[in-house]
Every structure is written in C-alpha cells, then in structure tokens.
N, CA and C atoms of all chains as a GROMACS GRO file, in nm:
protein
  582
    1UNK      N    1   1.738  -0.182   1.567
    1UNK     CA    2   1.606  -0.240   1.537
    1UNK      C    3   1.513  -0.217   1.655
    2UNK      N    4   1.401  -0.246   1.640
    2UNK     CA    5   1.320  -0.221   1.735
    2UNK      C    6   1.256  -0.349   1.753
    3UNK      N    7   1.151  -0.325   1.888
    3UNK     CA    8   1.116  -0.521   1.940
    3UNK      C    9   0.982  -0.416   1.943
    4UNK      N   10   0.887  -0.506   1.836
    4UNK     CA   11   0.721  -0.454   1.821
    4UNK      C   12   0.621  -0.558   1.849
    5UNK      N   13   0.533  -0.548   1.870
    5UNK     CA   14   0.437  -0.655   1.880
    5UNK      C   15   0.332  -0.596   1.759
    6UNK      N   16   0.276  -0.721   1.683
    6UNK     CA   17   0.205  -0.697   1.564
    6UNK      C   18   0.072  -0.674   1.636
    7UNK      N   19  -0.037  -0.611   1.636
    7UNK     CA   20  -0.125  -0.559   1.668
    7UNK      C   21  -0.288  -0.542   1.562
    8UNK      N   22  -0.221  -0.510   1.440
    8UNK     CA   23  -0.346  -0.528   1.296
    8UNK      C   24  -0.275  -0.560   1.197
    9UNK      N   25  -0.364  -0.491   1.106
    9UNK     CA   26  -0.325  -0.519   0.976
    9UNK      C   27  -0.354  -0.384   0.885
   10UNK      N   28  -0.310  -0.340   0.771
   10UNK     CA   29  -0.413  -0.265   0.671
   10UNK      C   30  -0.419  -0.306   0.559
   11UNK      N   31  -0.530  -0.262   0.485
   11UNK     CA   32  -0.534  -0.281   0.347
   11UNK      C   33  -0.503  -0.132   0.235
   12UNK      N   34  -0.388  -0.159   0.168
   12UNK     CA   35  -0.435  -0.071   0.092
   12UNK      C   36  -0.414  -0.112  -0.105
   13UNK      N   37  -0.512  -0.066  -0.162
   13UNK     CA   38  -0.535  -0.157  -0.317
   13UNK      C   39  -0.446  -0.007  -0.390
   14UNK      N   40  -0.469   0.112  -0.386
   14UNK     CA   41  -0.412   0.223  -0.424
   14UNK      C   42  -0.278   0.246  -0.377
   15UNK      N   43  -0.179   0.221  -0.431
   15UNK     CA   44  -0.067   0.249  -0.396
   15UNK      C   45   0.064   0.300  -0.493
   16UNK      N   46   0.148   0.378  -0.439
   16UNK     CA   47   0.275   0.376  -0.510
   16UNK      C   48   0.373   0.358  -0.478
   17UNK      N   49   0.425   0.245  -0.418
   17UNK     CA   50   0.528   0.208  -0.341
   17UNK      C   51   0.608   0.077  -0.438
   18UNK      N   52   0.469   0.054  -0.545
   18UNK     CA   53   0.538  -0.031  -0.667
   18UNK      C   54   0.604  -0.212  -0.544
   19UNK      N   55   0.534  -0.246  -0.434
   19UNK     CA   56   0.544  -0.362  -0.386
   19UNK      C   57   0.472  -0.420  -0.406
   20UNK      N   58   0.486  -0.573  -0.471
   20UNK     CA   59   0.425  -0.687  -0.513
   20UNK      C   60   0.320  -0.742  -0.406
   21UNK      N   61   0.211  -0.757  -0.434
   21UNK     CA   62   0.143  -0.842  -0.288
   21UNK      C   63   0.135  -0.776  -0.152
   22UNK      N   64   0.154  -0.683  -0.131
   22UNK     CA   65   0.216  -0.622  -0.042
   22UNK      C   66   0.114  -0.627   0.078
   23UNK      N   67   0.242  -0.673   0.212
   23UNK     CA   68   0.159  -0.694   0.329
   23UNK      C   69   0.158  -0.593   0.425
   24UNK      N   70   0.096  -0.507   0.494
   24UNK     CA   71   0.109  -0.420   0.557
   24UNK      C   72   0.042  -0.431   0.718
   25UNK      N   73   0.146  -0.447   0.794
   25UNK     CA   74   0.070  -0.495   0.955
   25UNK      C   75   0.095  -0.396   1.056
   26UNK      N   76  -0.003  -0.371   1.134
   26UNK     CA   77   0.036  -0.266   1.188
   26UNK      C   78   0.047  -0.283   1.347
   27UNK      N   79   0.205  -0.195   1.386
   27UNK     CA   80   0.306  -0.275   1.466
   27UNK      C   81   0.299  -0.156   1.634
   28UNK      N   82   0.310  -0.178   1.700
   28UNK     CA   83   0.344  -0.106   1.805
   28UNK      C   84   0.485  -0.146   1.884
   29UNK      N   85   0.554  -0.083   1.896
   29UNK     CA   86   0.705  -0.068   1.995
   29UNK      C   87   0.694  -0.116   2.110
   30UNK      N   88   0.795  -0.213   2.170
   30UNK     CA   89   0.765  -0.321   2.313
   30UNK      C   90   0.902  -0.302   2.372
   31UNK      N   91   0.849  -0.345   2.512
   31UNK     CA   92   0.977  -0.370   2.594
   31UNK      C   93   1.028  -0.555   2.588
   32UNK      N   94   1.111  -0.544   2.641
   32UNK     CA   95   1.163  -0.670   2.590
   32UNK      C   96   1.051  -0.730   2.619
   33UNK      N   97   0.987  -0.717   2.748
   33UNK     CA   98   0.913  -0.825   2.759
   33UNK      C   99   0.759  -0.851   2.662
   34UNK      N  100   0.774  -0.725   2.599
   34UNK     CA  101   0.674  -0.760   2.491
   34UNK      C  102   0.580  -0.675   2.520
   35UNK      N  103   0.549  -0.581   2.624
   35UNK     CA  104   0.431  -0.473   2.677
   35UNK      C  105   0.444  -0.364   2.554
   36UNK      N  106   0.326  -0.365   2.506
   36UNK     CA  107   0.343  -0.202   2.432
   36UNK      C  108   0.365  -0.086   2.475
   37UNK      N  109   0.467  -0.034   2.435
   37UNK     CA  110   0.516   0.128   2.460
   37UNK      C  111   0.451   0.238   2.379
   38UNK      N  112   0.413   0.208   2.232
   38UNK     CA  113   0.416   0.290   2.212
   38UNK      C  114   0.323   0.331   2.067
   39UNK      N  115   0.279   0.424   2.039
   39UNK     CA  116   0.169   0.419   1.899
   39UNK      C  117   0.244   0.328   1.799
   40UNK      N  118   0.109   0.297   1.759
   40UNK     CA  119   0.134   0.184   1.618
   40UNK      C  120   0.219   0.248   1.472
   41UNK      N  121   0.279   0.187   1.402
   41UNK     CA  122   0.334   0.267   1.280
   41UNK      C  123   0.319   0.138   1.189
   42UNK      N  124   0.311   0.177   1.050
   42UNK     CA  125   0.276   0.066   0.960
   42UNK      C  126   0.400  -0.020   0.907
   43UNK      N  127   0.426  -0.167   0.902
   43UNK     CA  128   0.567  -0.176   0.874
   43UNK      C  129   0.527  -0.282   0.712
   44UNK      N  130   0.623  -0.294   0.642
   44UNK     CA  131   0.564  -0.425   0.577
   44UNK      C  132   0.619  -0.546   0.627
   45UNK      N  133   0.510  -0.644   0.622
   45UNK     CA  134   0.564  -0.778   0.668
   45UNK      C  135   0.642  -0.845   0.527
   46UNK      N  136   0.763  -0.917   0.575
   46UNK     CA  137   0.800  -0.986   0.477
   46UNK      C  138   0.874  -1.156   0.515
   47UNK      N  139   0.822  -1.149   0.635
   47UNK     CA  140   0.798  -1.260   0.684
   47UNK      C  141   0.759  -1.360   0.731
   48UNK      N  142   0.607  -1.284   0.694
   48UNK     CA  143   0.491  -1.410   0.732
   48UNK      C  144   0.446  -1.360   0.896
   49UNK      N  145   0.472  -1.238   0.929
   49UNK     CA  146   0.439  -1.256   1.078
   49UNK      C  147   0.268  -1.265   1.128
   50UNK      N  148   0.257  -1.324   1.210
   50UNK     CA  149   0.067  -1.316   1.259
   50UNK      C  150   0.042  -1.231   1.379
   51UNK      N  151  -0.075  -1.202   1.386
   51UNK     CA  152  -0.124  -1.094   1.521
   51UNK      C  153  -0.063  -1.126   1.651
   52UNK      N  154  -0.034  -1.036   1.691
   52UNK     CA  155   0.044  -1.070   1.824
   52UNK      C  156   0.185  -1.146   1.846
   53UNK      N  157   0.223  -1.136   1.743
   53UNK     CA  158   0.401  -1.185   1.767
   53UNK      C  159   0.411  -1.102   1.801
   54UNK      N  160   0.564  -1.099   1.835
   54UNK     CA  161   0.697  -0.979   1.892
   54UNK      C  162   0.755  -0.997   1.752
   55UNK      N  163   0.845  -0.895   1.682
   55UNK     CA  164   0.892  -0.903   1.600
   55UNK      C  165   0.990  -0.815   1.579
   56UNK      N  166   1.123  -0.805   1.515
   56UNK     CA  167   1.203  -0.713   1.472
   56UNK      C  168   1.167  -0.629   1.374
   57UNK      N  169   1.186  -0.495   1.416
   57UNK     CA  170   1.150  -0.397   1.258
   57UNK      C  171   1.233  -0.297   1.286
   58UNK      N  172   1.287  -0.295   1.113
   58UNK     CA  173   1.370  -0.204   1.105
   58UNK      C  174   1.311  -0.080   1.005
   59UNK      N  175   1.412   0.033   1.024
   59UNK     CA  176   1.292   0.174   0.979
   59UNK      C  177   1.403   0.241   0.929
   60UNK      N  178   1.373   0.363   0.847
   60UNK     CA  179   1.493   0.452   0.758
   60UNK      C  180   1.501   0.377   0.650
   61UNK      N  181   1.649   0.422   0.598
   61UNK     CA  182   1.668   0.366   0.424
   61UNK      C  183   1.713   0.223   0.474
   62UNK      N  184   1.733   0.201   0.562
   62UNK     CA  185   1.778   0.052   0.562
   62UNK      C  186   1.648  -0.033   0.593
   63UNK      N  187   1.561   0.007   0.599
   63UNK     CA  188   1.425  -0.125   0.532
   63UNK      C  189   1.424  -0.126   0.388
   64UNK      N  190   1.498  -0.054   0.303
   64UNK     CA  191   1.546  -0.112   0.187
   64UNK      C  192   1.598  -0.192   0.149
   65UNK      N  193   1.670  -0.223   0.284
   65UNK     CA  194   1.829  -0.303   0.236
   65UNK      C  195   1.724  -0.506   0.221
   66UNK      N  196   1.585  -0.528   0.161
   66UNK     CA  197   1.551  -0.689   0.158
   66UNK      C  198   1.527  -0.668   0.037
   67UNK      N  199   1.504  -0.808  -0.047
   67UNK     CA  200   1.520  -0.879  -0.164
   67UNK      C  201   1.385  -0.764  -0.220
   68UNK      N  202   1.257  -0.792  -0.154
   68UNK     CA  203   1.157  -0.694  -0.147
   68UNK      C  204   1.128  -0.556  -0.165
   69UNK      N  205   1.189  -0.526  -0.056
   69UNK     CA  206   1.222  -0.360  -0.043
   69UNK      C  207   1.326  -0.266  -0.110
   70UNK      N  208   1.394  -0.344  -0.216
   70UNK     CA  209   1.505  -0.301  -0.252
   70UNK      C  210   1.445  -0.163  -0.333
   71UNK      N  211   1.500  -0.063  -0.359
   71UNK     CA  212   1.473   0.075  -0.408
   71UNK      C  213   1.291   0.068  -0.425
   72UNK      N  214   1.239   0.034  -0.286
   72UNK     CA  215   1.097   0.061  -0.298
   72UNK      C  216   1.097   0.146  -0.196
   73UNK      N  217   0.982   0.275  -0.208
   73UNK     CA  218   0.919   0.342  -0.115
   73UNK      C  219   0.866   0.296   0.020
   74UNK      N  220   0.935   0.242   0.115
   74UNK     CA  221   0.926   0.160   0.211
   74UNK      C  222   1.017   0.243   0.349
   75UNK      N  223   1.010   0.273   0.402
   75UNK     CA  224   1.069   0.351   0.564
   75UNK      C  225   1.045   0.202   0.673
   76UNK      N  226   0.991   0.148   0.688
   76UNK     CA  227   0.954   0.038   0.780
   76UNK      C  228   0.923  -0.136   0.751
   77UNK      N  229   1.015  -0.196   0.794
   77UNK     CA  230   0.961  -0.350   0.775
   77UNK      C  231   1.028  -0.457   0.866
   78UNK      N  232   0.932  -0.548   0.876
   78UNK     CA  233   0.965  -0.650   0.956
   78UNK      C  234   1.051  -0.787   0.900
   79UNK      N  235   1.169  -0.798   0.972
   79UNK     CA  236   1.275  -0.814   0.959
   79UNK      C  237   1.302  -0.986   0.997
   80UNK      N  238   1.214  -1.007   1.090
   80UNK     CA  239   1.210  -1.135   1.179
   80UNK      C  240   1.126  -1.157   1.296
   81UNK      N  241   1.044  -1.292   1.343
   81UNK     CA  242   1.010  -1.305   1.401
   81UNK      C  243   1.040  -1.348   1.511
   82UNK      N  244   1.047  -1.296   1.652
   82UNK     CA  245   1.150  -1.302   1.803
   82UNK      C  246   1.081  -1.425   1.836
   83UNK      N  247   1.185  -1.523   1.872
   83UNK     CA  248   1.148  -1.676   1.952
   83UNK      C  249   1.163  -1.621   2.059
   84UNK      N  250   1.277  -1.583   2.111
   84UNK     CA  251   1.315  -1.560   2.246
   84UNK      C  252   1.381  -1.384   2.263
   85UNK      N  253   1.362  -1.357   2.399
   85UNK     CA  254   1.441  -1.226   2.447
   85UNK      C  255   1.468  -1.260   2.550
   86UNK      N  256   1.649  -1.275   2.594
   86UNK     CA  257   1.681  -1.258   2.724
   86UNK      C  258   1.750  -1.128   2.750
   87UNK      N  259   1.727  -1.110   2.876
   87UNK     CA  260   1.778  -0.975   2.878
   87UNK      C  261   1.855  -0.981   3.022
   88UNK      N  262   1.943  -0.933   3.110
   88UNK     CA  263   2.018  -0.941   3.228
   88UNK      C  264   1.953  -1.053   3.261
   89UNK      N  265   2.024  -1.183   3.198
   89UNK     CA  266   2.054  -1.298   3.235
   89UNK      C  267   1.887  -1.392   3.225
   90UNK      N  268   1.789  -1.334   3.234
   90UNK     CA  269   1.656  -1.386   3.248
   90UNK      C  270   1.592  -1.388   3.115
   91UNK      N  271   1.499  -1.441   3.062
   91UNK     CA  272   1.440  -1.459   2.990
   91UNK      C  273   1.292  -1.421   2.999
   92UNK      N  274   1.308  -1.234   2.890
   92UNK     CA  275   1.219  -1.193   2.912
   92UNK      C  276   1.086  -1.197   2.892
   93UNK      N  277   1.089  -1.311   2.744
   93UNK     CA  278   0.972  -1.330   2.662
   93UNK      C  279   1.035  -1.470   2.556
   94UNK      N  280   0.940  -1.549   2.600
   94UNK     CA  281   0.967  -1.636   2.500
   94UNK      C  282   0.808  -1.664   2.435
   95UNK      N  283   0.862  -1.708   2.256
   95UNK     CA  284   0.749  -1.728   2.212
   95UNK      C  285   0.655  -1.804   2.265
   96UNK      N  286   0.608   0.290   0.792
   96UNK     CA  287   0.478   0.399   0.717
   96UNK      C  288   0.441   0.448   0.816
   97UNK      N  289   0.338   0.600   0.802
   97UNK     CA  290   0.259   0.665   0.938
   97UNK      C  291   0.110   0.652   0.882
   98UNK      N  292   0.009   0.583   0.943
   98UNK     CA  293  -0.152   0.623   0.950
   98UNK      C  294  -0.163   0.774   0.945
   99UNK      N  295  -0.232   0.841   0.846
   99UNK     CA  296  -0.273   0.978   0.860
   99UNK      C  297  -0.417   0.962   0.769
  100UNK      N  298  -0.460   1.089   0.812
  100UNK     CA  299  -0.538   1.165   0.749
  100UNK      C  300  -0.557   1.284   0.683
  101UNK      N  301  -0.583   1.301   0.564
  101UNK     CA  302  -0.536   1.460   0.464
  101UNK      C  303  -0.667   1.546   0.529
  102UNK      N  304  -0.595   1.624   0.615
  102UNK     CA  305  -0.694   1.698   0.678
  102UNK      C  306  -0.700   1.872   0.607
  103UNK      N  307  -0.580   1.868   0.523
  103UNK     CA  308  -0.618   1.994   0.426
  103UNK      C  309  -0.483   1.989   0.306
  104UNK      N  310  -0.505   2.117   0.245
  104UNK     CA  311  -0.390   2.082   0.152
  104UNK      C  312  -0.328   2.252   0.186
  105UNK      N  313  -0.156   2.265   0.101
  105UNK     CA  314  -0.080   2.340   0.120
  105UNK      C  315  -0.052   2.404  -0.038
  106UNK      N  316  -0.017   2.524  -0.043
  106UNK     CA  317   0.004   2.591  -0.170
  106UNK      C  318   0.100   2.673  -0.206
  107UNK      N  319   0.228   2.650  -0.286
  107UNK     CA  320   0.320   2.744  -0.286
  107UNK      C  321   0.389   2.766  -0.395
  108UNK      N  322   0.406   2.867  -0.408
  108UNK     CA  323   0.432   2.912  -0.593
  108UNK      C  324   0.573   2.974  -0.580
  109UNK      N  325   0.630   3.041  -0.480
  109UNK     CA  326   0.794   3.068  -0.465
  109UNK      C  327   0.846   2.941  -0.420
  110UNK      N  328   0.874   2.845  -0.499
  110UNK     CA  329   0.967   2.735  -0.452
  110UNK      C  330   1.055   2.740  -0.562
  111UNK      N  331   1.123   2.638  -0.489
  111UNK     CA  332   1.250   2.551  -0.581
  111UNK      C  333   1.167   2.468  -0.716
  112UNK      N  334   1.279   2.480  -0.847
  112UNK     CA  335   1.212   2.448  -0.956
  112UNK      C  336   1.140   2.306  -0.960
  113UNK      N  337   1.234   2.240  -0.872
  113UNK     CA  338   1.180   2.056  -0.855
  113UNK      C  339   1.028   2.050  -0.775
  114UNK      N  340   1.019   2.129  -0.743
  114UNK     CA  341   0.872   2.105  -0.667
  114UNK      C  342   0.735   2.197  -0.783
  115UNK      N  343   0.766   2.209  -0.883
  115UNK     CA  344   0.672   2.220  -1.002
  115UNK      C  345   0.572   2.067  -1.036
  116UNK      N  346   0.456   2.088  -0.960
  116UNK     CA  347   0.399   2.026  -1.044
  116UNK      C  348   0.382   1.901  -0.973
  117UNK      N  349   0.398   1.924  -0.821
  117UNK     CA  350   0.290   1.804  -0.731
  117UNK      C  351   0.280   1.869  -0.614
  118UNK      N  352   0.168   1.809  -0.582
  118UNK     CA  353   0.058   1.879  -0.472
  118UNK      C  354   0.140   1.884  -0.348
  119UNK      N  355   0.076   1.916  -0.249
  119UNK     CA  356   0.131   1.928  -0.086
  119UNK      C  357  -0.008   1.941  -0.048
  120UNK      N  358  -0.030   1.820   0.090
  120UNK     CA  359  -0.098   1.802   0.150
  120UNK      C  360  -0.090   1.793   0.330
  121UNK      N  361  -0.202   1.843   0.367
  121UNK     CA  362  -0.175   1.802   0.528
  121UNK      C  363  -0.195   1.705   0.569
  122UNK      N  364  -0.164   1.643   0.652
  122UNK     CA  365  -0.171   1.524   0.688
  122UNK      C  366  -0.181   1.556   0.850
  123UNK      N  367  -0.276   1.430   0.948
  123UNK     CA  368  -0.235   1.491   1.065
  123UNK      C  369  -0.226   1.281   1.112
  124UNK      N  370  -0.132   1.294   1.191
  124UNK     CA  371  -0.108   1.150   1.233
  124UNK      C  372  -0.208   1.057   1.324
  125UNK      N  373  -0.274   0.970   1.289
  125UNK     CA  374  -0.393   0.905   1.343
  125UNK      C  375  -0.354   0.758   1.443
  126UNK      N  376  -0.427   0.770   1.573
  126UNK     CA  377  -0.400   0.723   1.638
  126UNK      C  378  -0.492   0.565   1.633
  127UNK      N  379  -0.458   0.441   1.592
  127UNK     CA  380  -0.497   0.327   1.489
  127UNK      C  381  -0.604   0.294   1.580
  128UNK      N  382  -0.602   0.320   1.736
  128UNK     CA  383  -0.728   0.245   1.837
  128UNK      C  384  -0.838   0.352   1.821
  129UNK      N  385  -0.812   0.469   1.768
  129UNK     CA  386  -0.942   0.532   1.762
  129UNK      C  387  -1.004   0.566   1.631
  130UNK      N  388  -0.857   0.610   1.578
  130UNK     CA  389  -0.854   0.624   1.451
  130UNK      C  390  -0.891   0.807   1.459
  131UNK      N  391  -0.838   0.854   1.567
  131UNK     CA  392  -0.880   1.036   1.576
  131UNK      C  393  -0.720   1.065   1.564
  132UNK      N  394  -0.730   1.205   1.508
  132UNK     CA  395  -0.599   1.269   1.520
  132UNK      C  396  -0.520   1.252   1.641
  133UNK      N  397  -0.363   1.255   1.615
  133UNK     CA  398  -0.315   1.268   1.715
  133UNK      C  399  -0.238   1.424   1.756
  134UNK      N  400  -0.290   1.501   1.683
  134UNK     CA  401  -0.222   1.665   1.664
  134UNK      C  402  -0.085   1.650   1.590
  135UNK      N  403  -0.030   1.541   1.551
  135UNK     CA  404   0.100   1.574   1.492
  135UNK      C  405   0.051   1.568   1.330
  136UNK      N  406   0.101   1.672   1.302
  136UNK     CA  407   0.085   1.709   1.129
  136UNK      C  408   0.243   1.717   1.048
  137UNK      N  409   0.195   1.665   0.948
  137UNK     CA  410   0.275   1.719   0.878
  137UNK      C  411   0.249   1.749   0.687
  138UNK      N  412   0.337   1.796   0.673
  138UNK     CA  413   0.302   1.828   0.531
  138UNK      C  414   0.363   1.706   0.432
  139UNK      N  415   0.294   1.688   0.284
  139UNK     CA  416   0.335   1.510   0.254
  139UNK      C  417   0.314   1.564   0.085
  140UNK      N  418   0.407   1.568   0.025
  140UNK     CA  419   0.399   1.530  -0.145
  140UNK      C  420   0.267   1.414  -0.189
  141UNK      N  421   0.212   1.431  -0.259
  141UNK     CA  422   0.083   1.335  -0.280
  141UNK      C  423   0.112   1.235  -0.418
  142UNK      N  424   0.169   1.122  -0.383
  142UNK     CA  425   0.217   1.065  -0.514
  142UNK      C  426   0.084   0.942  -0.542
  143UNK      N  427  -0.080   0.970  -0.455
  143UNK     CA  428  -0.160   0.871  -0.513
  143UNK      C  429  -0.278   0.962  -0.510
  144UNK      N  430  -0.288   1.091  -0.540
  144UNK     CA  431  -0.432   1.121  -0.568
  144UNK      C  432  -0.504   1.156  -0.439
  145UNK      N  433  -0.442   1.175  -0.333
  145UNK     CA  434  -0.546   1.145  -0.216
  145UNK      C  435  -0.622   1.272  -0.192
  146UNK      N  436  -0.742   1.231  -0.143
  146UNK     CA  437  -0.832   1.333  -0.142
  146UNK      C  438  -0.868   1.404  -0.001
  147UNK      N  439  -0.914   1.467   0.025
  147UNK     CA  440  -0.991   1.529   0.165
  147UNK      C  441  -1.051   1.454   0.243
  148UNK      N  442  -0.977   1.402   0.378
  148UNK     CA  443  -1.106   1.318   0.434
  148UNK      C  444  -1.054   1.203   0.447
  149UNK      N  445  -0.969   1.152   0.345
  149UNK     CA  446  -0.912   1.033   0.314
  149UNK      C  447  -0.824   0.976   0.424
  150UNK      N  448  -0.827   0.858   0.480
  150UNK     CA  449  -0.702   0.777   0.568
  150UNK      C  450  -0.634   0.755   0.476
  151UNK      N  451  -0.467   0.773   0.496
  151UNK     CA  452  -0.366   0.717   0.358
  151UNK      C  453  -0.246   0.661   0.487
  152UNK      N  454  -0.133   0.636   0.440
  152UNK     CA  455   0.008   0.605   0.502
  152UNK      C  456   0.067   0.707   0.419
  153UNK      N  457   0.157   0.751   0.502
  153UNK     CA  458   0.296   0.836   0.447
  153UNK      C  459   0.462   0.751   0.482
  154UNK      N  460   0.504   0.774   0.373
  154UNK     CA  461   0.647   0.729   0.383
  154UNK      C  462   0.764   0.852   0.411
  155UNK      N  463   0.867   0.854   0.533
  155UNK     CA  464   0.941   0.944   0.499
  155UNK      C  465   1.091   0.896   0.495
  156UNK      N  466   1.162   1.045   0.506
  156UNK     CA  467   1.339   1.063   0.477
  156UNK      C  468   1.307   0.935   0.319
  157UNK      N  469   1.461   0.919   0.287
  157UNK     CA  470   1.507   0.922   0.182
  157UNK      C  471   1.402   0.849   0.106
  158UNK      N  472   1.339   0.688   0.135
  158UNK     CA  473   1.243   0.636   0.100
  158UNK      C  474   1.135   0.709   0.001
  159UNK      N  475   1.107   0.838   0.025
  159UNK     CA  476   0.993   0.922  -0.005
  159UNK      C  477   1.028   0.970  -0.106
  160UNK      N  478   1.146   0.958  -0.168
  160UNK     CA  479   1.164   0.994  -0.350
  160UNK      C  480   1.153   0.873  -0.371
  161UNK      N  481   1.143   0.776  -0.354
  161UNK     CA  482   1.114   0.668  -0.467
  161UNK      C  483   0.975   0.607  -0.536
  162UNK      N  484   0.882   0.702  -0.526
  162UNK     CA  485   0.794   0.695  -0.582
  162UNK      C  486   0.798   0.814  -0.720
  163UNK      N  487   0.778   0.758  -0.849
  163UNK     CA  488   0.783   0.801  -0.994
  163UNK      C  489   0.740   0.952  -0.957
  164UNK      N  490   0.662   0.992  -0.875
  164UNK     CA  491   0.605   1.117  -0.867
  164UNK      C  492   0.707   1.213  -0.791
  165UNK      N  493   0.741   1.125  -0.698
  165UNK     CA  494   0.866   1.232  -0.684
  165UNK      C  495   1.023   1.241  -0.663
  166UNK      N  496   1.046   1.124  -0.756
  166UNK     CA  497   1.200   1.086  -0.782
  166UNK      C  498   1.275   1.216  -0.818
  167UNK      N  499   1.395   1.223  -0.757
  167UNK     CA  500   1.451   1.365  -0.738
  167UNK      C  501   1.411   1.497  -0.674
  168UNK      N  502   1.275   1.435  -0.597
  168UNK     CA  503   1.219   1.581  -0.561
  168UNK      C  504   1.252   1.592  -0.418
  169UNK      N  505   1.295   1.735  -0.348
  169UNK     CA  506   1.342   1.756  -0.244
  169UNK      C  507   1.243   1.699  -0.089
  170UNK      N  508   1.173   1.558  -0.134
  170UNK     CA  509   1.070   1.523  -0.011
  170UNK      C  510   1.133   1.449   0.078
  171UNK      N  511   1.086   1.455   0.206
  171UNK     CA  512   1.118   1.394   0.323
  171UNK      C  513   0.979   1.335   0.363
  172UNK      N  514   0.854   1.319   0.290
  172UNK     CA  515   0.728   1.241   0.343
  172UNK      C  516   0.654   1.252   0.181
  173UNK      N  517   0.615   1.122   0.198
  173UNK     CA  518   0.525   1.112   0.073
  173UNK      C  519   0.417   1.028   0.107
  174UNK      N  520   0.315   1.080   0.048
  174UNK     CA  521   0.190   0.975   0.083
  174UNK      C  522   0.191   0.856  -0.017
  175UNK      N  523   0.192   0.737  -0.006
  175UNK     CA  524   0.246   0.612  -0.088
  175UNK      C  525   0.107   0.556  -0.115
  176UNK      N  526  -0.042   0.572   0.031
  176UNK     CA  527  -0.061   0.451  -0.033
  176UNK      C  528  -0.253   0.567   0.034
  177UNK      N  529  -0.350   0.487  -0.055
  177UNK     CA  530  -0.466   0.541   0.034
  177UNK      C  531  -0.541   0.385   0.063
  178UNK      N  532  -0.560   0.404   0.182
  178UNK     CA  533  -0.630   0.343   0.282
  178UNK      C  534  -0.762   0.268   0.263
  179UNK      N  535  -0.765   0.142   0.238
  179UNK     CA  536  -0.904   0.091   0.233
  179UNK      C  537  -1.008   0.027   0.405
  180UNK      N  538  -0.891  -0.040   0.447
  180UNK     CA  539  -0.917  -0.072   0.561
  180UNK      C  540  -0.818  -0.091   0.689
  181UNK      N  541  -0.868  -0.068   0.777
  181UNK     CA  542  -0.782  -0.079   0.929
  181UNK      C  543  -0.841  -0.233   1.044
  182UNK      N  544  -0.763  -0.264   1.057
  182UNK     CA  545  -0.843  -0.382   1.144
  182UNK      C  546  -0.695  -0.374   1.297
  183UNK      N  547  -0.766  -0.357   1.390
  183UNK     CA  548  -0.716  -0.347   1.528
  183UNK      C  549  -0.725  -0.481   1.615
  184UNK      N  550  -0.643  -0.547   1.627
  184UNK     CA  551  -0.645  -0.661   1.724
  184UNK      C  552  -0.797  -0.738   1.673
  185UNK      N  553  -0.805  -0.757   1.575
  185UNK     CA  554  -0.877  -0.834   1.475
  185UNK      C  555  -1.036  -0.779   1.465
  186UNK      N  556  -1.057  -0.610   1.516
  186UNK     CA  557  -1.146  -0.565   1.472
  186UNK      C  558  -1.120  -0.487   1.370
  187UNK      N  559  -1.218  -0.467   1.257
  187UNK     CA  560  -1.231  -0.336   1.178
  187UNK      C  561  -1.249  -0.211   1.232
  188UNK      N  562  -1.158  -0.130   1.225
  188UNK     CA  563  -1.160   0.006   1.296
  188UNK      C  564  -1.228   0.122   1.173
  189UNK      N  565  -1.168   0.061   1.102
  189UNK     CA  566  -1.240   0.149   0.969
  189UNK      C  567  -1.223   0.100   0.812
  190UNK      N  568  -1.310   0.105   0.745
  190UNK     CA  569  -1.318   0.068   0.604
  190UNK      C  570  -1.405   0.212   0.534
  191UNK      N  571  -1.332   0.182   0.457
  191UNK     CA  572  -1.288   0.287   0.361
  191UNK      C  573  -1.498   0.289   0.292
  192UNK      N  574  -1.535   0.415   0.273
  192UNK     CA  575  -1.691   0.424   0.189
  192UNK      C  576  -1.792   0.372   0.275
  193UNK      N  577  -1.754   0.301   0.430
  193UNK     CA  578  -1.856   0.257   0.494
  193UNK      C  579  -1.933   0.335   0.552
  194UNK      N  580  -2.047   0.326   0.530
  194UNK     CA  581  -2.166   0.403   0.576
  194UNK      C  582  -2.210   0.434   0.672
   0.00000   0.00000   0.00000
C-alpha cells in the first residue's frame, strides 16, 4: 500500500467505471511523515476521507478486492484513513 | 486513475481481431498543480467518447477491460471517465467549458 496525503478532489458526471456515487480525490504519495513525494494520481475514496489526511491506497487489480470496487474499472482506492505512523521506534505522524 | 489529456488520436487497421471497433487515443499525463502536460503519453482505448482537448482519467492493467467497451479487449489503459472539474488544495484548477 502506499501512505498518500489527500490533496483535491475531481468531478466527473461522464463515466464508465459503472461506480455508484462515486468519489474521486486526488492523492499524492508521502513519507511516513506525511511530506509529499510525489505527483498526484486519482484514487476513489471509499471511506469518507477529507483534504489533507494521510491515507492508505491501494492500486492494481487489488483495488478491486472492496464491497464497491468489486469487478469495477477502478486501478486505485483508498483503503483507510492513517491515525498514526510509527516508524524506528518514533512516531512519525500522528493524526 | 491518471489525470490526462487527449492530446491526439491513434489509427490502426493491421491489428488483432478484438481491437475492431474502438478508438485509440493519446493521452499525455497532466500534472494536477498546473494542469500542463507532464510529457508522459500514452495510448488509451476510449470507452466514454472523449474528445480533443478534453481532461479525462485513464484506468490501467487488468482494471481497463472492465468497462462494456472493452471487456475482453487486449487493453492495459482505458479512459473511464471525462473530466468536469479539478479542485487543488481547495482551489478550482479547472472546470470543464469555462471561459
């Protein structure tokens, strides 16, 4: 999985991905401590996440594997929202 | 998903029989704080109509047949969705027809 920080959002009304409601936030790649590394990629939220969390997202056929995403056109989604990251013994980021 | 833009389209008539009968488009990967190319392109099955000009998302690897348009078809990127609006750390970066 990867540790992203939520950053926007998009809209899109045209779609074929056949997802209900569908939330689309757009995420950038972090170090534990939460600094952005890296360009944004679109994930779907399916957890309620808001601007600027840290969050888990997972990518490939296994963002299929939620109640949601199941055999939908989906490569990316957010998985959970990070309370805490410790990392060599310290605590790199807490919500 | 990837932010892109259909910056042209692709045309090919010696293919494999499964690729009869949907488009191929360019796409080049857009960078969300500016919203300008980032030089990475790629080529994307068009399963919503998208047009020239257009911001869309692309979906790839296996994910990218599961859209009706190209279930069974040999894609590794499909364009899923076209783009109405972008909002960046709670600005609008771009909306879709704005003047």
């Amino acid at each position: 999985m990867t540790l992203a920080r939520v950053c926007g959002n998009v809209v899109a009304t045209k779609r074929s991905d056949a997802v209900a409601g569908a939330r689309y936030l757009l995420v950038a790649a972090t170090d534990p401590m939460g600094n952005v590394l890296e360009r944004t990629i679109v994930a779907l939220d399916t957890v309620g996440a808001g601007l600027d969390e840290l969050v888990l997202v997972s990518q490939g056929s296994s963002a299929r594997q939620t109640r949601v995403t199941d055999k939908k056109a989906i490569d990316a989604v957010i998985i959970g929202i990070v309370d805490v990251v410790e990392a060599s013994g310290t605590v790199a980021y807490k919500k | 998903m990837v932010l892109a833009r259909v910056v042209g389209t692709v045309v090919s008539t010696s293919k494999v029989p499964q690729l009869q009968g949907i488009r191929f488009l360019l796409l080049e990967r857009l960078d969300a704080a500016t919203m300008k190319g980032t030089g990475d392109q790629v080529v994307a099955m068009d399963s919503v109509g998208a047009g020239p000009g257009e911001v869309v998302f692309y979906v790839s690897g296996s994910s990218s047949r599961l859209t009706p348009a190209t279930e069974g078809r040999p894609s590794d990127a499909t364009i899923t969705a076209i783009v109405d609006e972008v909002e960046l750390n709670g600005k609008a970066v771009y909306r879709k027809d704005a003047l």
